[in-house]
Backbone as JSON Lines, residues from 0, in Angstrom:
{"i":0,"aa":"X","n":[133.37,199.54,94.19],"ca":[132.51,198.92,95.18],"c":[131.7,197.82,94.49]}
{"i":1,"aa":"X","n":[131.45,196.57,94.86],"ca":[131.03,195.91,94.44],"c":[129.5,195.89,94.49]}
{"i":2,"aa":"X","n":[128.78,195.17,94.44],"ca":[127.04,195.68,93.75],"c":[126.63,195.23,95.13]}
{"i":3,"aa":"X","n":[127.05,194.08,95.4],"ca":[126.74,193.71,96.99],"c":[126.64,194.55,98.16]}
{"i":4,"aa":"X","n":[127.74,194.93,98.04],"ca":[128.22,196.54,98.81],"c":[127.57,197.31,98.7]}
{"i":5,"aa":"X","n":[127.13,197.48,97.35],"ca":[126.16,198.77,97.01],"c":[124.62,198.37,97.66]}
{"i":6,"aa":"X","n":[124.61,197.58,97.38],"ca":[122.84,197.41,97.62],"c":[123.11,197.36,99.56]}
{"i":7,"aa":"X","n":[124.22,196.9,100.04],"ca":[123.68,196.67,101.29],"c":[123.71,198.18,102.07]}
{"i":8,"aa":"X","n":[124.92,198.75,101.15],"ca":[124.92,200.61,101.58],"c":[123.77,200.85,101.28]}
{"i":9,"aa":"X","n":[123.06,200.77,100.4],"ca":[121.64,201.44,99.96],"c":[120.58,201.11,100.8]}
{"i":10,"aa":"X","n":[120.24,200.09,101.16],"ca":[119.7,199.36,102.5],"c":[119.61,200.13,103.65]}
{"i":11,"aa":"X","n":[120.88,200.38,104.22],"ca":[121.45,201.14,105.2],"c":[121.03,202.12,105.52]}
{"i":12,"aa":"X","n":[121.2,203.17,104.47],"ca":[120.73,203.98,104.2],"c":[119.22,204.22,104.14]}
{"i":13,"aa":"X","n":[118.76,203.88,103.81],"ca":[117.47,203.45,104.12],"c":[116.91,203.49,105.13]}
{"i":14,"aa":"X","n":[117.71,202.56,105.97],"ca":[116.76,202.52,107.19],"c":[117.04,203.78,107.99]}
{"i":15,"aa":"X","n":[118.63,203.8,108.41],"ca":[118.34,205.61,108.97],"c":[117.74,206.7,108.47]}
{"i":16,"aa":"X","n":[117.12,206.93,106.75],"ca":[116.19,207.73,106.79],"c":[114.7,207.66,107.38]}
{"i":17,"aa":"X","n":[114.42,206.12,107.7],"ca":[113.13,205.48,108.18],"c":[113.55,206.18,109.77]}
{"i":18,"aa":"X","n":[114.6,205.69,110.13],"ca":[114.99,205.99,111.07],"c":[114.17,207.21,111.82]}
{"i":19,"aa":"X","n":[115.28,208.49,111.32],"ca":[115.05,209.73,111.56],"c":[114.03,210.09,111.14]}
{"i":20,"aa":"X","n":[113.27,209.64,110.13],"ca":[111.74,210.51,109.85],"c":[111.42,209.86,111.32]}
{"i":21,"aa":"X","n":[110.92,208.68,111.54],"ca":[110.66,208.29,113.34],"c":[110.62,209.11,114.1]}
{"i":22,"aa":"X","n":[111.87,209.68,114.5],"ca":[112.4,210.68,115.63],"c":[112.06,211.58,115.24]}
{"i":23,"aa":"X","n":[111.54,212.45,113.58],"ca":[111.22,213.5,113.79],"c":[110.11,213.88,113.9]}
{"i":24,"aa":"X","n":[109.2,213.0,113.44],"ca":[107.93,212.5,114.01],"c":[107.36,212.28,115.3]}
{"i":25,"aa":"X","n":[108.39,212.11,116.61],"ca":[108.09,212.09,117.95],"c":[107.86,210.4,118.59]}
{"i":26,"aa":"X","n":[107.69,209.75,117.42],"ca":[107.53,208.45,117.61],"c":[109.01,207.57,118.09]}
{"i":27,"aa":"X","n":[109.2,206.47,119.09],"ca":[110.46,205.84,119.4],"c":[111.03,205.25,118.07]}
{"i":28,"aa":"X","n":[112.09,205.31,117.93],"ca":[113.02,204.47,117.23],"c":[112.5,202.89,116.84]}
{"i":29,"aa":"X","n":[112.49,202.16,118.46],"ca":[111.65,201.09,117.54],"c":[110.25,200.88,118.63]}
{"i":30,"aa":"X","n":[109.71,200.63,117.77],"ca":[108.01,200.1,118.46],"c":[108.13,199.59,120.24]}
{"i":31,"aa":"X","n":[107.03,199.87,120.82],"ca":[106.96,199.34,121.95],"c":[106.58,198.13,122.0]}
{"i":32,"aa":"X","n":[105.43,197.85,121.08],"ca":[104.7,196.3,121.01],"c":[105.83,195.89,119.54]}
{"i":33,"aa":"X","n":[106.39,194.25,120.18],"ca":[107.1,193.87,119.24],"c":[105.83,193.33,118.26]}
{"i":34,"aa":"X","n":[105.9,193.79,116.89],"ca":[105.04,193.36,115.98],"c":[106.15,192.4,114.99]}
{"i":35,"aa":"X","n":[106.72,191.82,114.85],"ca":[107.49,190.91,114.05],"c":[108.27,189.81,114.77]}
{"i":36,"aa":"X","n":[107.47,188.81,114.17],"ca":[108.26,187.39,114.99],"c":[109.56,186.98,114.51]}
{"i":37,"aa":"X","n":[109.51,185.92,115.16],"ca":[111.09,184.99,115.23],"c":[111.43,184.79,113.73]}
{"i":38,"aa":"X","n":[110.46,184.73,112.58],"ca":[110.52,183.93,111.48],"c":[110.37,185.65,110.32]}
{"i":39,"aa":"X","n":[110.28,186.35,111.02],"ca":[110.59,187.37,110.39],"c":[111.96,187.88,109.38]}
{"i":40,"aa":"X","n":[111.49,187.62,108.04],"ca":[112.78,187.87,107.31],"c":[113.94,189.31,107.37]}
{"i":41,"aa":"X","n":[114.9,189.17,107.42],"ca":[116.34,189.97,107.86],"c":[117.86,189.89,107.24]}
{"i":42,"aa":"X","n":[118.49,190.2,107.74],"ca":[119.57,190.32,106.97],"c":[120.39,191.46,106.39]}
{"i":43,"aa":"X","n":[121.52,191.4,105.8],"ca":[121.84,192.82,105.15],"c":[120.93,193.49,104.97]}
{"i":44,"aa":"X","n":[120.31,193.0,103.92],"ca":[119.21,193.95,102.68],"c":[117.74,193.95,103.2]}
{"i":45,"aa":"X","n":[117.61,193.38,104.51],"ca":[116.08,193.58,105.04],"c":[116.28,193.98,106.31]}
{"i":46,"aa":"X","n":[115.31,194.62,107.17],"ca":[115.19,194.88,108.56],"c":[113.57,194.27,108.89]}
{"i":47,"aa":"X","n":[113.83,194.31,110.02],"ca":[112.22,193.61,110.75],"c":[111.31,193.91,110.19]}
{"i":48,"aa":"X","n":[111.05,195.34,109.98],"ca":[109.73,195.79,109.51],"c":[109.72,196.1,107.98]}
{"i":49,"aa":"X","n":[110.52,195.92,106.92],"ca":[110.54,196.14,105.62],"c":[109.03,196.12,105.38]}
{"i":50,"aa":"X","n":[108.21,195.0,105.69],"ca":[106.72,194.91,104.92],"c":[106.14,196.36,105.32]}
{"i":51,"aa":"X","n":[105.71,196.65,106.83],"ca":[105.29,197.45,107.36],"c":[105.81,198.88,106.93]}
{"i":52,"aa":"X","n":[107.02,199.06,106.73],"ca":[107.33,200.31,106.07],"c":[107.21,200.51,104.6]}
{"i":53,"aa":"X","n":[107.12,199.44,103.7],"ca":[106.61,199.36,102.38],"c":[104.91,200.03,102.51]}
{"i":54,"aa":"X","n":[104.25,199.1,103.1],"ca":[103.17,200.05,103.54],"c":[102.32,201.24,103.76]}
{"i":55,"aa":"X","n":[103.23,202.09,105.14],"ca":[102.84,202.95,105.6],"c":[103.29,204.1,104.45]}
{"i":56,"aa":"X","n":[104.45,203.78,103.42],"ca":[104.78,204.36,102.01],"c":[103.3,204.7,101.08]}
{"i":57,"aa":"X","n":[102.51,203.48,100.91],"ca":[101.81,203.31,99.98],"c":[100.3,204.15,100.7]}
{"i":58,"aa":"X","n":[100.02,204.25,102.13],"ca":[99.13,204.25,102.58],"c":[99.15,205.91,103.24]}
{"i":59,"aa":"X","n":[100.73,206.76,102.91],"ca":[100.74,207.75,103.33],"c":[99.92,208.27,104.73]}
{"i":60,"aa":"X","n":[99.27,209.44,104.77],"ca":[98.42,209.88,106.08],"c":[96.83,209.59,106.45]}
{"i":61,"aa":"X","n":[97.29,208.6,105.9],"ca":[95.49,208.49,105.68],"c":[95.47,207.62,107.43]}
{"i":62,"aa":"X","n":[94.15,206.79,107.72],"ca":[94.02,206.25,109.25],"c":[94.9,204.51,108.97]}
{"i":63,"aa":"X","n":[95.53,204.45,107.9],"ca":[95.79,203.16,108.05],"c":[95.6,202.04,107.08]}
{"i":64,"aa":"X","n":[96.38,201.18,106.95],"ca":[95.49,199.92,106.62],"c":[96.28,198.49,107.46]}
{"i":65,"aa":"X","n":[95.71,197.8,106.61],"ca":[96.4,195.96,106.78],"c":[96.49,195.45,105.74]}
{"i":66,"aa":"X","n":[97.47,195.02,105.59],"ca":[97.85,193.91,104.36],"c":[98.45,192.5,104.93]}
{"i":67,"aa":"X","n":[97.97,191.5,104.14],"ca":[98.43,190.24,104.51],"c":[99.15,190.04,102.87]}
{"i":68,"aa":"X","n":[99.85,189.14,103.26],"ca":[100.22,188.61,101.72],"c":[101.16,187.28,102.45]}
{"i":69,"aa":"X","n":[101.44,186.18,101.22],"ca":[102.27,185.44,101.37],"c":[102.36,184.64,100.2]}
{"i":70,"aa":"X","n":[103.61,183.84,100.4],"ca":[104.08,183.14,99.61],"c":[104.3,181.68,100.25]}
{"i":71,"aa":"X","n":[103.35,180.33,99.21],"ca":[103.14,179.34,100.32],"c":[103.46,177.74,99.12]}
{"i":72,"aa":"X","n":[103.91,177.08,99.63],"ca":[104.1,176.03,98.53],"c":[103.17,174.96,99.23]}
{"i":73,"aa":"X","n":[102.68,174.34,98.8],"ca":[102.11,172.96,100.05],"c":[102.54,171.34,99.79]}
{"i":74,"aa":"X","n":[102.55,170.7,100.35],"ca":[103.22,169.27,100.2],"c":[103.11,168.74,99.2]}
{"i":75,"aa":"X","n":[101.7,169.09,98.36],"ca":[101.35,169.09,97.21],"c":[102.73,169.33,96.2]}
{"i":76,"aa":"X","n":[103.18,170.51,96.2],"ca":[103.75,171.19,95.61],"c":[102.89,172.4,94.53]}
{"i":77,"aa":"X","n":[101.41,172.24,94.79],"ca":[101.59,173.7,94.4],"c":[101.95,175.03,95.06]}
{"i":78,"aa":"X","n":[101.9,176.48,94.37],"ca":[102.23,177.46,95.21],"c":[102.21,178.25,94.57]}
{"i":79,"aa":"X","n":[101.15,179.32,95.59],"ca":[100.82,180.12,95.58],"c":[101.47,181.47,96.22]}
{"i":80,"aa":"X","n":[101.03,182.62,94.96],"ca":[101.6,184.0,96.13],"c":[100.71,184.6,95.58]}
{"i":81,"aa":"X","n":[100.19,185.93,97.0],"ca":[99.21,186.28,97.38],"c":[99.38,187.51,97.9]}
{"i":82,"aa":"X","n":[99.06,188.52,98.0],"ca":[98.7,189.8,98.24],"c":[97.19,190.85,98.46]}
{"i":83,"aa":"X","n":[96.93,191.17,99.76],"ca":[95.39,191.67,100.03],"c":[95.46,192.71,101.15]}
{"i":84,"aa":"X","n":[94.83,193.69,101.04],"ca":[94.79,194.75,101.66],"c":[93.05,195.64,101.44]}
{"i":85,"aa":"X","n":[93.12,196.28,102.96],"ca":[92.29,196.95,103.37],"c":[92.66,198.35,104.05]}
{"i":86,"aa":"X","n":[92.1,199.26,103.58],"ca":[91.93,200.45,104.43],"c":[91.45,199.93,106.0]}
{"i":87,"aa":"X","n":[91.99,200.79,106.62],"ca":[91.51,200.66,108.12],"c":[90.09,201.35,108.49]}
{"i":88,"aa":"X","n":[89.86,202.13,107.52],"ca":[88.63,203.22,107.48],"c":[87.54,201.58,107.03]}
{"i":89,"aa":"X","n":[87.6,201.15,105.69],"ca":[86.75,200.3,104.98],"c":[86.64,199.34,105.89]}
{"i":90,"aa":"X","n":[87.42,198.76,106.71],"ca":[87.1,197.55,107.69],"c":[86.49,197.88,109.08]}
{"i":91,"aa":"X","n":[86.51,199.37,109.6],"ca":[85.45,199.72,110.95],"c":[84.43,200.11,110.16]}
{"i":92,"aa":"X","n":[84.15,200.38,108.86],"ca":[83.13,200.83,108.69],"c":[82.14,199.31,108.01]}
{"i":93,"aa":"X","n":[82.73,198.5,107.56],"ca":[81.98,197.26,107.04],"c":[81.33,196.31,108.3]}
{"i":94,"aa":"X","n":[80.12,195.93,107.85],"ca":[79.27,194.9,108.64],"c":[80.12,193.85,109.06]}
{"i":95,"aa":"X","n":[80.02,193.6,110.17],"ca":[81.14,192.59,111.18],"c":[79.88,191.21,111.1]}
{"i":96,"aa":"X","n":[78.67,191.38,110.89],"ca":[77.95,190.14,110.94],"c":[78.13,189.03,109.89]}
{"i":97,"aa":"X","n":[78.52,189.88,108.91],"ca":[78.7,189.2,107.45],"c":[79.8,187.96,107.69]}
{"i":98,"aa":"X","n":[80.25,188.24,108.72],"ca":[82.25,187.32,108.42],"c":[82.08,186.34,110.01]}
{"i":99,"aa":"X","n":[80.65,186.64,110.4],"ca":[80.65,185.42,111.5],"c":[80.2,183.53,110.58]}
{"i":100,"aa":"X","n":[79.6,183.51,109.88],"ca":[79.47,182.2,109.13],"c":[80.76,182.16,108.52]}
{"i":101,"aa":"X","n":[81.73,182.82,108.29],"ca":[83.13,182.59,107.32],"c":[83.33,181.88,108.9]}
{"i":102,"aa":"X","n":[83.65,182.67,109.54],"ca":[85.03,182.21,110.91],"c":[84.36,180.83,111.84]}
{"i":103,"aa":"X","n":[82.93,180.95,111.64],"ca":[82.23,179.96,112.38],"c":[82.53,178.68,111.73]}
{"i":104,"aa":"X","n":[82.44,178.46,110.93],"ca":[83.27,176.97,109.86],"c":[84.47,176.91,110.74]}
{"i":105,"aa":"X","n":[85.45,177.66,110.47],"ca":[86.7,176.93,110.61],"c":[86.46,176.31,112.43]}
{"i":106,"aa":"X","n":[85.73,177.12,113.46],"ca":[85.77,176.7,114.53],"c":[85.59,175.63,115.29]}
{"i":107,"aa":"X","n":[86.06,174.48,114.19],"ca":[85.84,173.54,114.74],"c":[87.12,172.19,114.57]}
{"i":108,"aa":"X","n":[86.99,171.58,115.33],"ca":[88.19,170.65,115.27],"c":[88.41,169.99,113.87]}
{"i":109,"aa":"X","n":[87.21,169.21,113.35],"ca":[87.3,167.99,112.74],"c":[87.44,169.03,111.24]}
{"i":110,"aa":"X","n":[86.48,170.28,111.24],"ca":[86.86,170.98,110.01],"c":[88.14,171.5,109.92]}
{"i":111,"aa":"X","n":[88.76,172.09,111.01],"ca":[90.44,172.54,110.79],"c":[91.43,171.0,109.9]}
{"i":112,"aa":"X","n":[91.02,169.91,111.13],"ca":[91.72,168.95,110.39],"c":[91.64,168.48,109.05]}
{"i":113,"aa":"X","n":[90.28,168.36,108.45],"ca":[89.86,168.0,107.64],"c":[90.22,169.54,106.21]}
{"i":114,"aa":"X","n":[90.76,170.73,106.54],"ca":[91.61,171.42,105.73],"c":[92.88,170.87,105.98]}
{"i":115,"aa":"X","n":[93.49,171.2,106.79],"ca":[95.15,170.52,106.4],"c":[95.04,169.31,106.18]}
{"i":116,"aa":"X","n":[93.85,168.6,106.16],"ca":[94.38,166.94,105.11],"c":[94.37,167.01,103.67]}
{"i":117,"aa":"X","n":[93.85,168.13,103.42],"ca":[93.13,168.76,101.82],"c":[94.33,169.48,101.39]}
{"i":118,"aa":"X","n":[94.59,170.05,102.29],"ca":[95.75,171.39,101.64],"c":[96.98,170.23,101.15]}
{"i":119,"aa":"X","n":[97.51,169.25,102.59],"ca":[98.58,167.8,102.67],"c":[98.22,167.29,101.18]}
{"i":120,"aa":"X","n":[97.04,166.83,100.44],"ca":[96.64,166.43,99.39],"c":[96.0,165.18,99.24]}
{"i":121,"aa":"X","n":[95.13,165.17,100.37],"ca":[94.17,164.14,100.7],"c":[92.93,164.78,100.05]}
{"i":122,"aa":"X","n":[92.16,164.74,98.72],"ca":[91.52,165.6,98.04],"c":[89.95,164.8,98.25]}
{"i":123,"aa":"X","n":[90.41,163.24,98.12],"ca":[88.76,162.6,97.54],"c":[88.28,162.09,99.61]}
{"i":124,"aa":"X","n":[87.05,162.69,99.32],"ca":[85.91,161.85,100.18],"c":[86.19,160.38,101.06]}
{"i":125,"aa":"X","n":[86.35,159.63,99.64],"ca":[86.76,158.13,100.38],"c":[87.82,157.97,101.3]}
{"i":126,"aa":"X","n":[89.39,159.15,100.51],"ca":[90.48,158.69,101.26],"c":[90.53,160.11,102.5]}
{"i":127,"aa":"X","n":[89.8,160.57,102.69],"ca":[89.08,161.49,104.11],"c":[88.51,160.7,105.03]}
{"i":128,"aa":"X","n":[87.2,160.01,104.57],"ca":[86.83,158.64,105.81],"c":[87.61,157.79,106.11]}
{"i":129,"aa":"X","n":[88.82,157.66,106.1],"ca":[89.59,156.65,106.38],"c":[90.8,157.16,107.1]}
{"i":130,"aa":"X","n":[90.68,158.43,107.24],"ca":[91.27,158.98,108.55],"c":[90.51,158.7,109.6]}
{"i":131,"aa":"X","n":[91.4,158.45,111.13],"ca":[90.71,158.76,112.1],"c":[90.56,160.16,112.45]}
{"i":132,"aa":"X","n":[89.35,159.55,113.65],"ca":[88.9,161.23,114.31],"c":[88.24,161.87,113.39]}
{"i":133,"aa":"X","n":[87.53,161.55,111.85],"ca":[86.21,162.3,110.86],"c":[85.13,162.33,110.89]}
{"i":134,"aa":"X","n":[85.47,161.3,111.52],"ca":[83.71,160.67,112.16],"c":[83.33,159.8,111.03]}
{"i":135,"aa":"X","n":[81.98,159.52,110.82],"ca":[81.29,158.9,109.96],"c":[81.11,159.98,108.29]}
{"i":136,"aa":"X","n":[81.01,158.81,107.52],"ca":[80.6,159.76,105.97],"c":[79.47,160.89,105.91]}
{"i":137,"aa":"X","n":[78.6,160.32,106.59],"ca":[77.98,161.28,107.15],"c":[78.35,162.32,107.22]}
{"i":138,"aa":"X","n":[78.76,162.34,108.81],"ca":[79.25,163.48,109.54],"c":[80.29,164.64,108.78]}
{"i":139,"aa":"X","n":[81.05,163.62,108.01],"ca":[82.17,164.1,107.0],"c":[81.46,164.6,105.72]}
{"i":140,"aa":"X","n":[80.65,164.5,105.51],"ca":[80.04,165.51,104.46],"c":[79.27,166.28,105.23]}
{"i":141,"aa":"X","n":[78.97,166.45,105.98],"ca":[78.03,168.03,106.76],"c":[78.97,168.78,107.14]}
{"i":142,"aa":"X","n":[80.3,168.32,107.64],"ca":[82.03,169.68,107.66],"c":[82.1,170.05,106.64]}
{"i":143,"aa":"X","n":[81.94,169.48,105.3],"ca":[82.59,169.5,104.4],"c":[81.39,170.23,103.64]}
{"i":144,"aa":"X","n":[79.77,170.28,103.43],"ca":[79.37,171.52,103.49],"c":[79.64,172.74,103.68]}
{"i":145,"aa":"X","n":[79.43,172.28,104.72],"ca":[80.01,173.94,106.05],"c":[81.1,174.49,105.5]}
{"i":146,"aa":"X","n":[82.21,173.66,105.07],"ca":[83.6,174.74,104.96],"c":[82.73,175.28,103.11]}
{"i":147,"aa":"X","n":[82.27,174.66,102.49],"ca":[82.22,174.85,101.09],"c":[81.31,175.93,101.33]}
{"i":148,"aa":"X","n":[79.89,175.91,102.22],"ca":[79.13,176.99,101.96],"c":[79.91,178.46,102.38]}
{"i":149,"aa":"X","n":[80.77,178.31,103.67],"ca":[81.73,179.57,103.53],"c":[82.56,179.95,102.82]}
{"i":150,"aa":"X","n":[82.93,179.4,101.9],"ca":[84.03,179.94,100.86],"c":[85.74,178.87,100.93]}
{"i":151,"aa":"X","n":[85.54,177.87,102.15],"ca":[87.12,177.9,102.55],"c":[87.34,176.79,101.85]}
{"i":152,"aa":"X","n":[86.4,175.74,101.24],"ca":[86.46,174.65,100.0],"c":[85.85,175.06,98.71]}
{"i":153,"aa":"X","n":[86.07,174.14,97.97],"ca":[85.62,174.0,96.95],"c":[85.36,173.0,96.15]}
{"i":154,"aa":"X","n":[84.16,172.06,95.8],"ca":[84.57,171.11,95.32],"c":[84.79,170.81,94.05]}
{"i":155,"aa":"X","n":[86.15,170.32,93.52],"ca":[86.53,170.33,92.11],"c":[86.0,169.17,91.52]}
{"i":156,"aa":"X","n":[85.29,168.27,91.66],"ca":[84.93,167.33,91.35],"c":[83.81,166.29,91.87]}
{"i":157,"aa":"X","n":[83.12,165.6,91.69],"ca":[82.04,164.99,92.11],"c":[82.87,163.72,93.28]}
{"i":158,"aa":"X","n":[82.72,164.14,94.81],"ca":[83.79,163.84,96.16],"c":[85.27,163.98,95.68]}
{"i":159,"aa":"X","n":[85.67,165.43,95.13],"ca":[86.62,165.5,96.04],"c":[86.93,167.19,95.85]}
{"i":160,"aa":"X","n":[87.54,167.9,96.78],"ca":[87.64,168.51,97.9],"c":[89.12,169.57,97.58]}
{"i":161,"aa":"X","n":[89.19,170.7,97.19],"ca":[90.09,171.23,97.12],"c":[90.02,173.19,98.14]}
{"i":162,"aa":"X","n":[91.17,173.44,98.8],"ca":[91.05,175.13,99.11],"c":[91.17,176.12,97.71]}
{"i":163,"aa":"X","n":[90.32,176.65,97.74],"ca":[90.58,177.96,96.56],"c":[91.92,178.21,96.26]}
{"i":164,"aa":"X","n":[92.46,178.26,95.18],"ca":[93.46,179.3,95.65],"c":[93.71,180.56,96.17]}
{"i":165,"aa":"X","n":[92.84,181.31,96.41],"ca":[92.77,182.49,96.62],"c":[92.46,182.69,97.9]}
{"i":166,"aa":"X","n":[92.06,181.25,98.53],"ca":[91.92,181.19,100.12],"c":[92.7,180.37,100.93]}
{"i":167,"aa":"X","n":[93.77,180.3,100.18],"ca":[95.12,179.63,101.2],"c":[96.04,180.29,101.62]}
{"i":168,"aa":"X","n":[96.23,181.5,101.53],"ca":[96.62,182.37,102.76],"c":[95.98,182.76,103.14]}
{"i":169,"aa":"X","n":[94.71,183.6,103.13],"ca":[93.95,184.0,104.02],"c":[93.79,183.02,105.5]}
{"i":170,"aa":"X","n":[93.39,181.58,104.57],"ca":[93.1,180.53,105.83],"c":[94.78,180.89,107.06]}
{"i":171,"aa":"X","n":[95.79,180.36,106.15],"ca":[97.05,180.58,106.78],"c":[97.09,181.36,107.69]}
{"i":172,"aa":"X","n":[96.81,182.97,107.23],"ca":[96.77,184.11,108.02],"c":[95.64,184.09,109.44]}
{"i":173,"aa":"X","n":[94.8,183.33,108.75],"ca":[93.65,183.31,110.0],"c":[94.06,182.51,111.56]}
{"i":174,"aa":"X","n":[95.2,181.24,110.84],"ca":[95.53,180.37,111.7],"c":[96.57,181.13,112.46]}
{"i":175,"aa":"X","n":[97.37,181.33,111.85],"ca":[98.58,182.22,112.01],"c":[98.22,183.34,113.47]}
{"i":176,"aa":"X","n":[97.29,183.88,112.84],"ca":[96.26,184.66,114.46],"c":[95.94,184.0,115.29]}
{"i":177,"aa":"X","n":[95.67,183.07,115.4],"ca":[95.14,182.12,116.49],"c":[96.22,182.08,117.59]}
{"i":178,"aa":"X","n":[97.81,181.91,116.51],"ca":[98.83,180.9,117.15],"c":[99.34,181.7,118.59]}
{"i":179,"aa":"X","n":[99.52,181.3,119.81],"ca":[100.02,182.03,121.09],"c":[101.52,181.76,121.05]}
């Protein structure tokens, strides 16, 4: 048998034990709420939910968690991969007031744009005012506060303007929620 073969039998296998623990568990075969989109990776050696069952592995009986993670290159060409997780217990039990100034930044037009021109690799100040729709230099440094005092910039240099690395999927993920 060739290794191909093997791994995709092993796969297989796999999932009907995911399978049947399911059914013996009382739970349907597959989910009622589709939780995995169109862009969801598949194939021989993957099924819809691979992440989610990697997971519920690691997280055994406990109430849960969430993990985001990704892998992201940007026009730039750098790229990043990323991995973050929470208990479901640690996130009903943490202060929800704390993460309204994080989400309140991004809520706004000219700051969303003014990240994907940063992430694109539009970094300095000058070549930011010279987009339309930023408004004035002004105006373009009081967004550009705002995203820095929340965490979602950073500035690497005296005007100019970079995302953390460590906050370019999160941002992703945040947008990613938004999307209908």
């Amino acid at each position: 048998m060739s290794d191909e073969l093997a791994e995709r039998v092993t796969a297989l296998e796999q999932l009907v034990r995911t399978l049947v623990e399911r059914w013996d568990a009382g739970s349907p075969a597959a989910p009622t709420v589709a939780t995995s989109g169109p862009d969801t990776p598949s194939g021989p050696d993957r099924h819809p939910f691979w992440a989610l069952d990697g997971l519920k592995a690691q997280v055994g009986d406990s109430s849960g968690a969430v993990l985001y993670t990704g892998t992201v290159t940007l026009p730039t060409g750098e790229h990043y991969d990323w991995q973050y997780g929470h208990t479901v217990d640690d996130l009903l039990d943490a202060d929800w007031r704390g993460y309204a100034e994080t989400l309140t930044a991004l809520a706004h037009p000219v700051r969303l744009l003014l990240i994907r021109q940063i992430l694109a690799g539009t970094r300095t100040v000058a070549a930011l005012a010279e987009i339309d729709g930023l408004g004035t230099t002004g105006q373009l440094y009081h967004h550009l506060r705002q995203l820095v005092s929340a965490g979602w910039l950073r500035s690497s240099a005296r005007g100019q303007y970079a995302v953390p690395p460590e906050r370019v999927v999160p941002l992703l993920i945040v947008l990613s929620g938004t999307h209908r």
